[in-house]
LUMBA-723262 format. One record per residue (C-alpha): residue number from 1; residue in one letter; x, y, z. Coordinates in Angstrom, 1 decimal. Layout:
# residues N
+-----+------+--------+--------+--------+
: seq : type :      x :      y :      z :
+-----+------+--------+--------+--------+
: NUM :    A :      X :      Y :      Z :
...
+-----+------+--------+--------+--------+
This chain:
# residues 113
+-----+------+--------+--------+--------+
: seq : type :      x :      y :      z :
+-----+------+--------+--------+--------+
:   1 :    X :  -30.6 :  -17.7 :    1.0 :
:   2 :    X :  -27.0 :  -16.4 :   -0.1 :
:   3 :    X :  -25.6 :  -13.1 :    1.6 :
:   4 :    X :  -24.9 :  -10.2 :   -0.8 :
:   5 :    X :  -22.2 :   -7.9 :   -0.3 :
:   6 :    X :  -21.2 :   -5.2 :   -2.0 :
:   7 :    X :  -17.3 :   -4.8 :   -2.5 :
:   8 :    X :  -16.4 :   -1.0 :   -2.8 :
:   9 :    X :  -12.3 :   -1.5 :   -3.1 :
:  10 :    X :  -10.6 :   -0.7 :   -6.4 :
:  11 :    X :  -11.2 :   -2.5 :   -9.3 :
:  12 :    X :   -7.9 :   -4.4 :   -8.9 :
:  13 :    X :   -8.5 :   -5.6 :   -5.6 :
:  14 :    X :  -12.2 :   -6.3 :   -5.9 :
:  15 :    X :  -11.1 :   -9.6 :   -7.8 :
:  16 :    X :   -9.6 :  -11.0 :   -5.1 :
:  17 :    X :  -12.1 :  -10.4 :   -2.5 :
:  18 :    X :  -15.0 :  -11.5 :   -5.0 :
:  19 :    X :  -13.4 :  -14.5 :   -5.7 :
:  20 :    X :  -13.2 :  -15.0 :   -1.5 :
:  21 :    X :  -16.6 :  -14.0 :   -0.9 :
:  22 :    X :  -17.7 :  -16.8 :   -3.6 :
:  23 :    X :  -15.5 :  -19.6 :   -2.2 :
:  24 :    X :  -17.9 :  -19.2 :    1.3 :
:  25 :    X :  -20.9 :  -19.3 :   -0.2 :
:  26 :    X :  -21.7 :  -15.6 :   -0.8 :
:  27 :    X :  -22.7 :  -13.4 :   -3.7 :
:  28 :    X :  -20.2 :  -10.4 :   -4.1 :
:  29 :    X :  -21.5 :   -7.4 :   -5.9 :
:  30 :    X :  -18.6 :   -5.6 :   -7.2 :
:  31 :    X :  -19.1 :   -1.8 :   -7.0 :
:  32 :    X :  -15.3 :   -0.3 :   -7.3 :
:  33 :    X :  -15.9 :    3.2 :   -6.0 :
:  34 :    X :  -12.8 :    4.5 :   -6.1 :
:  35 :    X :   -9.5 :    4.2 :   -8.5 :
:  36 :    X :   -6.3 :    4.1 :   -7.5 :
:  37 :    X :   -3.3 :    5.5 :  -10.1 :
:  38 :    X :   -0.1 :    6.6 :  -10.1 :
:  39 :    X :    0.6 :   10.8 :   -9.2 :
:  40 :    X :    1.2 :   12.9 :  -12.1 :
:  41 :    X :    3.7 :   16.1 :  -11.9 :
:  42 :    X :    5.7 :   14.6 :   -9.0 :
:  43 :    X :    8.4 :   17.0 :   -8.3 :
:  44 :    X :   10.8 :   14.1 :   -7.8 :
:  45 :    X :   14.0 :   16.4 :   -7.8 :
:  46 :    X :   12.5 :   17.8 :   -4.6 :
:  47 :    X :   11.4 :   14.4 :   -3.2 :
:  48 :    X :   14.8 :   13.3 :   -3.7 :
:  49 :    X :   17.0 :   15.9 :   -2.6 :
:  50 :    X :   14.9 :   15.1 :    0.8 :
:  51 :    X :   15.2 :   11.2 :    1.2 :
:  52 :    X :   18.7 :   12.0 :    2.3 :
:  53 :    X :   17.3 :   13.6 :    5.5 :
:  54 :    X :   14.3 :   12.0 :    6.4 :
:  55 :    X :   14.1 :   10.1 :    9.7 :
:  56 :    X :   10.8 :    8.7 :    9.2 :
:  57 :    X :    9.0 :    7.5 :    6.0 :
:  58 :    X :    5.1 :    6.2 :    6.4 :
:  59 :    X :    3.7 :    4.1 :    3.8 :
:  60 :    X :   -0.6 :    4.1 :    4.4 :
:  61 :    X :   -0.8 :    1.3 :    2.2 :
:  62 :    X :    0.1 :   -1.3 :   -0.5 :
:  63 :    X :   -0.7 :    0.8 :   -2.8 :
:  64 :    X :    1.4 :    4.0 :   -1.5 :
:  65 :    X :    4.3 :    1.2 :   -1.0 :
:  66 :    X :    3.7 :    0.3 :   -5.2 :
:  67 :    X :    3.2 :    3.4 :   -6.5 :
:  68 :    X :    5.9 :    4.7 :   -4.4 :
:  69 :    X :    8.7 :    2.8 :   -5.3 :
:  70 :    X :    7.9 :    3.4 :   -8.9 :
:  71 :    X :    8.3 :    7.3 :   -8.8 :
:  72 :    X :   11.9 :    6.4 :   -7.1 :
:  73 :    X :   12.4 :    2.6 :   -7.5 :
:  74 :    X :   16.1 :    3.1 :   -6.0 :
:  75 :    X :   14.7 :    4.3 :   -2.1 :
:  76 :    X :   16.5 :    2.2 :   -0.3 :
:  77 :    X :   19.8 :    3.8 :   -2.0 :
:  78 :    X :   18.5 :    7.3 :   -1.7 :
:  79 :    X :   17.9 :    6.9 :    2.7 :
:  80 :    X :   20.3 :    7.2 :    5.3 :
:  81 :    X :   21.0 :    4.6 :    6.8 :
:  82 :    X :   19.1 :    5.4 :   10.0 :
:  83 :    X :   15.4 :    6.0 :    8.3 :
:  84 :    X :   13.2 :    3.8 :    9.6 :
:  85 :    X :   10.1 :    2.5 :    7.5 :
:  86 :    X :    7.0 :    2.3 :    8.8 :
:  87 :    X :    3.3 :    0.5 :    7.6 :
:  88 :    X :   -0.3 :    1.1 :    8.6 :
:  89 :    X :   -1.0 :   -2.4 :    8.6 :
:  90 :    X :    0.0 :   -5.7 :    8.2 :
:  91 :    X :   -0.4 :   -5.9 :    4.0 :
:  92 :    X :    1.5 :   -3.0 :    3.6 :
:  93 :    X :    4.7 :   -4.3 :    5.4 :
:  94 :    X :    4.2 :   -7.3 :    3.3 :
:  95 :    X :    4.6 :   -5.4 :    0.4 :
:  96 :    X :    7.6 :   -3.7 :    2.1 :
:  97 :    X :    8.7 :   -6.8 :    3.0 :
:  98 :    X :    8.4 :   -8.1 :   -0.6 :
:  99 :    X :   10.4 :   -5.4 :   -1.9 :
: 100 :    X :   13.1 :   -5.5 :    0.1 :
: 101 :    X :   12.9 :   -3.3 :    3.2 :
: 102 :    X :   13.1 :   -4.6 :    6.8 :
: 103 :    X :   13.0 :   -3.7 :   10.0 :
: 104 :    X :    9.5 :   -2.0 :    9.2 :
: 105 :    X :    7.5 :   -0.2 :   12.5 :
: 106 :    X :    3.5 :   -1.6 :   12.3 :
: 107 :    X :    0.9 :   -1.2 :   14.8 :
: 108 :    X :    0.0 :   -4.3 :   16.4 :
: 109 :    X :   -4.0 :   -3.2 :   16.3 :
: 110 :    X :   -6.2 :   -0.8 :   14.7 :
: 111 :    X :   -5.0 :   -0.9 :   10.8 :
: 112 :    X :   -6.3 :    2.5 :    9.2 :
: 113 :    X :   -4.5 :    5.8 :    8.7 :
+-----+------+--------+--------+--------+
């Protein structure tokens, strides 16, 4: 008989791993039980007048890194040169790393915030 499993992630995501699940011979259940969207009423002018200090900035995940970068798409500009950037796992400094940041501080184990 075929292993179920439910998939809880967002509906974007839950694709993916469905589509996984599938190729090895299970049956995904997709059950999305929480949605991810963009923050309303960011008080950017705040945000920004900040970046310029920060030493640290700590993205949780791929989403954060996404989302992120589309309330100020120019962070990079807006740092000092010595903020570092750092990811709770391995996906979401790939999609630091796929936006153009570097030198990104990840755990080696133990990906969750």
């Amino acid at each position: 008989s075929k292993t179920s499993i439910v998939v809880t992630r967002p509906s974007q995501q839950n694709i993916h791993i469905c589509k996984q699940l599938s190729s090895q011979g299970a049956t995904p259940i997709a059950f999305p039980c929480i949605e991810i969207s963009p923050l309303l009423n960011v008080d950017t002018l705040t945000l920004e007048s900040l970046l310029p200090t920060c030493e640290l900035i700590i993205f949780i995940s791929s989403n954060a890194v996404q989302y992120g970068l589309k309330i100020i798409p120019d962070l990079a500009k807006r740092i000092s040169a010595s903020c570092q950037f750092a990811a709770i796992g391995a996906s979401t400094a790939q999609t630091l790393l796929n936006n153009g940041f570097d030198n990104i501080l990840v755990p080696a184990k133990g990906f969750d915030s």
